[in-house]
C-alpha positions as CSV (number, residue, x, y, z in Angstrom):
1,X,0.1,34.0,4.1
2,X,1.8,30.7,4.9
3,X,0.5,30.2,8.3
4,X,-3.0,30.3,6.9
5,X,-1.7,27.4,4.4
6,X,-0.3,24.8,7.0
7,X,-2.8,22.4,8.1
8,X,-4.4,23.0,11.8
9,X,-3.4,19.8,13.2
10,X,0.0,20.1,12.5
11,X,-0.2,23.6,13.7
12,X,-1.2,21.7,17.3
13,X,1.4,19.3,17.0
14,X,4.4,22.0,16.7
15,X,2.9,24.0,19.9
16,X,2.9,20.8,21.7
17,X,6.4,20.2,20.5
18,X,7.9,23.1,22.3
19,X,7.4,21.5,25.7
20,X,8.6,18.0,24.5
21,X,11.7,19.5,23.1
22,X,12.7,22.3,25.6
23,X,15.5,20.2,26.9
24,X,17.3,19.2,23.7
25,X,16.8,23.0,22.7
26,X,18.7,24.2,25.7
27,X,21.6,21.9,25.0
28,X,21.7,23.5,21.3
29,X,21.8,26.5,22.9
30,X,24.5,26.1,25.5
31,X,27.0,24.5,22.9
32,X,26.3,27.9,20.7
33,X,26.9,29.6,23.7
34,X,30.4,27.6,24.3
35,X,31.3,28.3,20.4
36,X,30.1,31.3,20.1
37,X,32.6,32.3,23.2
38,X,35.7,30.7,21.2
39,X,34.8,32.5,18.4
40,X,34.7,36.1,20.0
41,X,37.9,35.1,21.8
42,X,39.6,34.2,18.9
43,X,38.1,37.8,17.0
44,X,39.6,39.6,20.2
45,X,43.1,38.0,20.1
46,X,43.6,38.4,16.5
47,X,42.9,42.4,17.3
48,X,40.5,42.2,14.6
49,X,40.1,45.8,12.6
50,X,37.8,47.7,10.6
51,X,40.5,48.2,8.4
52,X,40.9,44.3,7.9
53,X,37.6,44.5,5.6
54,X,39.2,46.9,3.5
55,X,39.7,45.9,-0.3
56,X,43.0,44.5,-1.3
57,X,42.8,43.5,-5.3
58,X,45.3,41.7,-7.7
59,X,48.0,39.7,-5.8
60,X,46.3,40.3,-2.8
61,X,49.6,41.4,-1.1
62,X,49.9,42.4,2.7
63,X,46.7,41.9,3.0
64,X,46.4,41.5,7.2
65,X,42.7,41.0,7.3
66,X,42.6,37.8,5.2
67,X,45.8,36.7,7.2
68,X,43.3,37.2,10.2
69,X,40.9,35.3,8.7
70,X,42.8,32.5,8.4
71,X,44.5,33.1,12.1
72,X,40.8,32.5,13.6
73,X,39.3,29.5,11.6
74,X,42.7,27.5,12.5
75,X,42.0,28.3,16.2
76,X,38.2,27.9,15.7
77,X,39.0,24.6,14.6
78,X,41.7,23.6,16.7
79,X,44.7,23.4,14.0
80,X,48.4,25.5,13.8
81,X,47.1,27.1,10.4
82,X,44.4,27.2,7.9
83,X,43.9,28.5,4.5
84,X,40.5,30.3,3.5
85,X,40.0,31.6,0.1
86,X,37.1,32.1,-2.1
87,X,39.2,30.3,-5.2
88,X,37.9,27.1,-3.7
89,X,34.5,27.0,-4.7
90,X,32.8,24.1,-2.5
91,X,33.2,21.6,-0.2
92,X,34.4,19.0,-2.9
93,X,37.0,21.5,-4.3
94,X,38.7,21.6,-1.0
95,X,38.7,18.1,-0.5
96,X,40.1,17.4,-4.0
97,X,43.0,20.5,-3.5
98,X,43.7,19.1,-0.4
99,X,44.2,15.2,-1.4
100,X,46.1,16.2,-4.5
101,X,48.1,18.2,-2.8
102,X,49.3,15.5,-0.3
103,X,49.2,12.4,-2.6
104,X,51.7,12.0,-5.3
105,X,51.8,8.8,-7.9
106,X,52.4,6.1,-5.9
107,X,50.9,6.5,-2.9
108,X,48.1,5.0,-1.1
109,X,45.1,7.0,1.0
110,X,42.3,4.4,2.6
111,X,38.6,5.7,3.6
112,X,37.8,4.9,7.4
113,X,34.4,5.5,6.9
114,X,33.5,3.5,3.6
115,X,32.3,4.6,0.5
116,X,32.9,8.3,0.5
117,X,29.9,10.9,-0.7
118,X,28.6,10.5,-4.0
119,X,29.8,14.3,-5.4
120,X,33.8,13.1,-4.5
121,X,33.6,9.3,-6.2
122,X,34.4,10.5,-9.8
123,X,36.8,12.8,-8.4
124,X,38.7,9.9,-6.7
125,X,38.1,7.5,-9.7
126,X,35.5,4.9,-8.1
127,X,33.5,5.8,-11.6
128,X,34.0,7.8,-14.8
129,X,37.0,8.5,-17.3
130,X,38.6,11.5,-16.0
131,X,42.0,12.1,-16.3
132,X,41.8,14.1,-13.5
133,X,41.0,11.7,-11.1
134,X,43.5,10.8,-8.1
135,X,43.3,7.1,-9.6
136,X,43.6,8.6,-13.3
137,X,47.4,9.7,-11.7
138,X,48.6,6.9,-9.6
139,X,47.2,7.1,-6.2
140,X,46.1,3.6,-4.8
141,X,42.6,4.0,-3.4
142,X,41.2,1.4,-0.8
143,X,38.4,2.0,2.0
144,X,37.4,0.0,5.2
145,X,33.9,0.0,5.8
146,X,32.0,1.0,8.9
147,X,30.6,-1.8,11.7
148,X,27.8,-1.2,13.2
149,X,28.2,3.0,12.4
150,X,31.6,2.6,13.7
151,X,34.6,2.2,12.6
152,X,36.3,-1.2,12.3
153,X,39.3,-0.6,14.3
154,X,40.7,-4.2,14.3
155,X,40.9,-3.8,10.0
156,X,42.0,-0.3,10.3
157,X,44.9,-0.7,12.8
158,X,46.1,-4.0,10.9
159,X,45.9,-2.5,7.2
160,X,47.9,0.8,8.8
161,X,50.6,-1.9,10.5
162,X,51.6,-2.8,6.9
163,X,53.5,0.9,6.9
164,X,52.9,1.9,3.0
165,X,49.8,4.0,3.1
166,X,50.1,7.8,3.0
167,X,46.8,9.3,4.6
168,X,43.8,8.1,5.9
169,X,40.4,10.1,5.4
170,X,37.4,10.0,7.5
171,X,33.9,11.6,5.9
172,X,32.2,13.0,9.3
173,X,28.6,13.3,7.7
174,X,27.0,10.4,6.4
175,X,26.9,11.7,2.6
176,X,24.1,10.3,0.7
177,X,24.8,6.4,3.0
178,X,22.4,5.4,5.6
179,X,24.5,5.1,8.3
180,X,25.1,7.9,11.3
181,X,27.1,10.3,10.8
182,X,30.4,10.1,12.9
183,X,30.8,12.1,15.9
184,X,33.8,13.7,17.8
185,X,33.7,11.0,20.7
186,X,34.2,8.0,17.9
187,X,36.9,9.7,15.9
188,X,38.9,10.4,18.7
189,X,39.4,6.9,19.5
190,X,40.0,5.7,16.6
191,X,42.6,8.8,16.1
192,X,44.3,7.6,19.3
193,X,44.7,4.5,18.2
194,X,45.9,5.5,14.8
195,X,49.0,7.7,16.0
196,X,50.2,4.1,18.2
197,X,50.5,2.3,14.9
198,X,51.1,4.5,12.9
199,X,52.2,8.3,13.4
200,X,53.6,9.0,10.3
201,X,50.1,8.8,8.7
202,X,48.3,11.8,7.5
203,X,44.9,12.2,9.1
204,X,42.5,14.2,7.0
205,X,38.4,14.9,8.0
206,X,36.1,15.7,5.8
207,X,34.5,18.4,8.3
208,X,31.5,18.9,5.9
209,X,28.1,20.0,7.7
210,X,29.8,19.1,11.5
211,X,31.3,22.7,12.3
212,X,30.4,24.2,15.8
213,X,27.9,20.9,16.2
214,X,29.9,19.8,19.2
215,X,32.2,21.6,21.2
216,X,35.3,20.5,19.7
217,X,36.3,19.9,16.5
218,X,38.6,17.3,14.4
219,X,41.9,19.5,15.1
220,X,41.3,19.0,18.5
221,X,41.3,15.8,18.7
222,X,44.4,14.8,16.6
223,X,43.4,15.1,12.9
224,X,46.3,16.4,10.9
225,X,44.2,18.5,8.1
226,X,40.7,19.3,8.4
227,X,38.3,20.5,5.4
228,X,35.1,22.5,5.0
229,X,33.1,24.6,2.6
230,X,31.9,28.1,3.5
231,X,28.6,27.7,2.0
232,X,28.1,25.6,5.0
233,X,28.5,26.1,8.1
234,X,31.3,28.3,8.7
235,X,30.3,31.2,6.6
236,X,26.8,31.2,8.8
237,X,24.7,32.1,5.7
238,X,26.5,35.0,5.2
239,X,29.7,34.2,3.2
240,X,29.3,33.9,-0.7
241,X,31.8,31.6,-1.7
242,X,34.8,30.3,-0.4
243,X,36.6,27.4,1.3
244,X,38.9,26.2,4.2
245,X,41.7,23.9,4.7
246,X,43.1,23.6,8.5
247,X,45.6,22.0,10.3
248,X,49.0,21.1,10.5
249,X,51.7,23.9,9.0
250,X,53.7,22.1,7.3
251,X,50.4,20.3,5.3
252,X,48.8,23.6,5.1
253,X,52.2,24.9,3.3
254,X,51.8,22.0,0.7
255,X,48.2,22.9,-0.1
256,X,49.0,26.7,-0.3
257,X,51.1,25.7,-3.2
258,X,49.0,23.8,-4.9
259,X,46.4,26.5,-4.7
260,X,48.8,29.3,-6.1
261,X,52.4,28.3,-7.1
262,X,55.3,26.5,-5.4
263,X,57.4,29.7,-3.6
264,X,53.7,31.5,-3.3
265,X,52.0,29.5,-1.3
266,X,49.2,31.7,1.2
267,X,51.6,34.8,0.5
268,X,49.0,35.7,-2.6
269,X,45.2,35.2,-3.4
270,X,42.7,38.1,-3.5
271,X,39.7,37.7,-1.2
272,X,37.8,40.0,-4.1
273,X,36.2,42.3,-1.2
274,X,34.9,39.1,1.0
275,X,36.9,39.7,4.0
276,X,34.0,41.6,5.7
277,X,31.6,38.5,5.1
278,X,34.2,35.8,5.5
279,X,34.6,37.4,9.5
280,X,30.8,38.4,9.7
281,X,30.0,34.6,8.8
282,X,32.5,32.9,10.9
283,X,30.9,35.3,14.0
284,X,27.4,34.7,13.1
285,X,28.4,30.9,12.3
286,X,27.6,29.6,15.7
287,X,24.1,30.9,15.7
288,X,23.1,29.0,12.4
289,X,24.6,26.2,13.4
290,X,21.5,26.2,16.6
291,X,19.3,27.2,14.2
292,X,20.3,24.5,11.6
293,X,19.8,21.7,14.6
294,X,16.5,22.9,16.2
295,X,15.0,23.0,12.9
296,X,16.2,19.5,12.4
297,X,15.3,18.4,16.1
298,X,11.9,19.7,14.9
299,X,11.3,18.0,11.6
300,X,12.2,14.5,12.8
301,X,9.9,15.1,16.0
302,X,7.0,15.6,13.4
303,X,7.9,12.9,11.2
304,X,8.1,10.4,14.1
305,X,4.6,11.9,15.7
306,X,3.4,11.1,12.2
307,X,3.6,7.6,11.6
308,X,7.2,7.7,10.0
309,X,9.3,4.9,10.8
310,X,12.9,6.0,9.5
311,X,13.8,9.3,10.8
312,X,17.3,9.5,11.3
313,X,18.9,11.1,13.9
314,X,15.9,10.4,15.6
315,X,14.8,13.4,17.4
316,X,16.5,12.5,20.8
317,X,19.7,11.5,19.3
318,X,22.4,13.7,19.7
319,X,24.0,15.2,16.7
320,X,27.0,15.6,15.2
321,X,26.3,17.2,12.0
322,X,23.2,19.3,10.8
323,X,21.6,16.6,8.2
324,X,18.3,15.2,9.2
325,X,17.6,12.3,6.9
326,X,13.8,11.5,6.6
327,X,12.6,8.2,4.8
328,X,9.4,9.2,3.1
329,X,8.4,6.0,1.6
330,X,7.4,6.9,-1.9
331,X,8.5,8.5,-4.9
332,X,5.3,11.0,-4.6
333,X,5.8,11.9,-0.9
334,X,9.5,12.8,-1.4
335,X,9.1,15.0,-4.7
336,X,5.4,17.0,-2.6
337,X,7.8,17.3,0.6
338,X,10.7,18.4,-1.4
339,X,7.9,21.1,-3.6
340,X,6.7,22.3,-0.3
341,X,10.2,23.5,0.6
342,X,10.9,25.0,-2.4
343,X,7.5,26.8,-2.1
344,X,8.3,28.3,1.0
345,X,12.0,29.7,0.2
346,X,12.8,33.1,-0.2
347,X,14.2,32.7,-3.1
348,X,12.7,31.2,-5.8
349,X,9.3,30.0,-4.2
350,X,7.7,30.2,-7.7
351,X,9.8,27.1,-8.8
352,X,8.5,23.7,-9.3
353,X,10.7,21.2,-8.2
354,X,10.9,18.0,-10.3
355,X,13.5,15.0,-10.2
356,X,16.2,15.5,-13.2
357,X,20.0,14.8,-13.9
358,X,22.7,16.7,-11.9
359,X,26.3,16.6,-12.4
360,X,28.2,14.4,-10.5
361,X,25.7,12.7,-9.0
362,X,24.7,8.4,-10.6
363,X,21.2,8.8,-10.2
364,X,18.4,12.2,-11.0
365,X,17.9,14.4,-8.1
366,X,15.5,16.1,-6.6
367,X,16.5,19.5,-4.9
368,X,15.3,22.1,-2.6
369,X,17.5,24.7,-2.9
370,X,15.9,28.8,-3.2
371,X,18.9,30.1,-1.2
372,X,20.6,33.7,-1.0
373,X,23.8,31.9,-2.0
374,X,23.4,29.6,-5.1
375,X,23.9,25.8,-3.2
376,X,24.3,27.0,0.3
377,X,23.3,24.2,2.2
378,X,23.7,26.2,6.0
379,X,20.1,28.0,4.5
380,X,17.6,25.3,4.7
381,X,17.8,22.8,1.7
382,X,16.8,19.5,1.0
383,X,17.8,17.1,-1.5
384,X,17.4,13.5,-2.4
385,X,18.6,10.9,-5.2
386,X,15.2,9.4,-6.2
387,X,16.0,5.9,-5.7
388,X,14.4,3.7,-3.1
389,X,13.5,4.3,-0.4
390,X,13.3,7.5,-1.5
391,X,15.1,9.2,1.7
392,X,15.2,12.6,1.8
393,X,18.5,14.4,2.7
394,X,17.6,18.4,4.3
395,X,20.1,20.5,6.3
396,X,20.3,24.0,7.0
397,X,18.4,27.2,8.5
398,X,18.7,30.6,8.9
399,X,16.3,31.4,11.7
400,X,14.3,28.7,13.3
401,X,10.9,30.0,12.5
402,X,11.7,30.2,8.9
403,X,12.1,26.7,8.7
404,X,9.5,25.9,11.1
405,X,6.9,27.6,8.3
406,X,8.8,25.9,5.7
407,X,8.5,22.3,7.7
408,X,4.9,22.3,8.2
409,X,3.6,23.5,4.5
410,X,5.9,20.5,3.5
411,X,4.0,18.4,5.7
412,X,0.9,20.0,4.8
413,X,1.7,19.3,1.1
414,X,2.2,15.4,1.7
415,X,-1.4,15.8,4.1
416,X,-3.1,17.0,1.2
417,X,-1.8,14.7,-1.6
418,X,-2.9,11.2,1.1
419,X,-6.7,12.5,1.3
């Protein structure tokens, strides 16, 4: 049994937690409570069926329930339309549809929030020979750093007053960087600003590991095109595969066709029998998201009770994402952390988890990952280029006592391996 594994003192220091953390739990719970209520709203309004999970192969003609499915995650996320299909695999396929969709040879798109996540630089060209690559086919690239974990608004607004530059992305989460990740508050401003100098520019967010966080999301707030994976967040653990793009009609249009065909666009697409899990996962969403966070609250709390210095967000920060970064110091304590998650998945628990080579990412890797869904990083995963100073990148979270056990045998595992 694994509670019979985890070390007694740590065992005291999680009880003692629950009164130290009661208040940051609560305000968890109330913004699932506020999501959750747009989400039920929006399954109400849409007159969602049982019918709507009923198969609809080939084309995928007529098919009302995946039309409803898209109807909800554009209100969910505050945009005129949305597309959600399982023919985009991950989180960096959407964002690669969507940008090649929008950009054509010549034009120019500028990161707001620096170097964007390590997974998407081949795809935009920063490294590597593909032909693929938005640079490969003409598209100017250029990115303004972040100040501070902010953006540099003086550099943005004059590079945008120069009038040639076609969209503008901003990467919510903080990737594999060690800066915050950036929260609704900050990109509304700078969105606001943005639109005086230049409206015609296409805002895009990368909403990657942020959904139902906060209690409003990028399309509220002015972005024009909003993008997300299913195998986080917003399929809540439950959807299989599958994508979203949201926001503004006429953009959604454009990356319809890309998708399928110009004169198809969203009129086609089998959902291969996952309507029923692309609705269950957007309704159970909310409450992953909570349990994603408190299990995060929870880790840094230990970490920082422990002696560890860089814990970020610390455990009394507020969040705008669900990634917990936790600096573990040595190459030894990240791989036993990162074993002692593994060891306690459901999947997969046998597996000895050791740093090697992964595709698209510079340096080896070391993964946590024994998930229902292969790479669904809304179950609790944890991850880590092994590369000084060895910071250790976990998210996710079914339930909170499941990653509560799985927490403390990690820390059990780096106990042992000190004496």
């Amino acid at each position: 049994m694994i509670l019979e594994q985890i070390d007694k003192d740590l065992l005291k220091m999680a009880e003692e937690s629950e009164t130290v953390l009661k208040d940051i739990y609560q305000n968890i719970d109330d913004i699932c409570l506020y999501n959750s209520n747009r989400i039920l709203s929006a399954f109400i309004e849409n007159g969602v069926s049982y019918s709507d999970f009923a198969d609809i192969n080939g084309y995928g003609n007529y098919d009302e329930g995946r039309d409803k499915i898209e109807k909800i995650f554009a209100s969910v996320l505050g945009c005129e339309d949305a597309l959600v299909r399982p023919q985009i695999m991950s989180g960096t396929n959407a964002l690669y549809l969507t940008l090649s969709a929008l950009l054509k040879h010549g034009d120019t798109m500028i990161s707001l929030s620096g170097a964007p996540y390590d997974s998407l630089q081949e795809m935009i060209g920063l490294y590597g020979s593909s032909s693929q690559s938005l640079k490969a086919n003409g598209i100017r690239y250029e990115q303004i750093d972040l100040v501070n974990d902010d953006f540099d608004d003086e550099a943005i607004l004059k590079r945008l007053q120069e009038h040639n530059v076609r969209l503008v992305e901003i990467q919510r989460s903080r990737g594999y960087s060690h800066r915050l990740s950036l929260n609704i508050r900050k990109m509304k401003r700078i969105i606001q600003k943005i639109r005086k100098v230049a409206p015609e520019v296409i805002i895009m967010v990368d909403n990657c590991y942020g959904e139902l966080v906060e209690k409003e999301e990028p399309g509220h707030i002015g972005a024009d095109i909003v993008v997300g994976s299913l195998m986080k967040n917003l399929g809540g653990g439950i959807a299989s595969t599958g994508g979203y793009v949201a926001g503004r009609k006429d953009l959604i249009h454009m990356v319809a066709e890309r998708l399928t065909a110009p004169g198809i666009g969203k009129s086609l697409g089998a959902n291969f029998n996952l309507n029923l899990s692309f609705f269950k996962g957007i309704f159970m969403a909310p409450n992953a998201v909570k349990s994603a966070l408190k299990i995060a609250v929870f880790s840094a709390y230990m970490l920082e009770k422990l002696g560890y210095q860089n814990v970020s967000p610390a455990y009394d920060e507020p969040r705008t994402d669900i990634i917990q970064t936790l600096e573990l110091g040595t190459k030894e304590n990240l791989v036993h952390f990162t074993q002692g998650i593994q060891s306690t998945s459901p999947i997969d628990s046998f597996v000895h988890v050791l740093p090697a080579p992964m595709p698209g990412y510079p340096f080896d890797e070391v993964m946590a990952a024994g998930s229902f869904t292969q790479g669904s990083t809304i179950e609790l995963s944890a991850d880590a280029p092994v590369v000084e100073p060895y910071t250790l990148y976990m998210q996710g979270g079914l339930t909170f006592e499941y990653g509560k056990l799985s927490i403390l045998l990690a820390l059990t595992n780096i106990k042992k391996q000190a004496e």
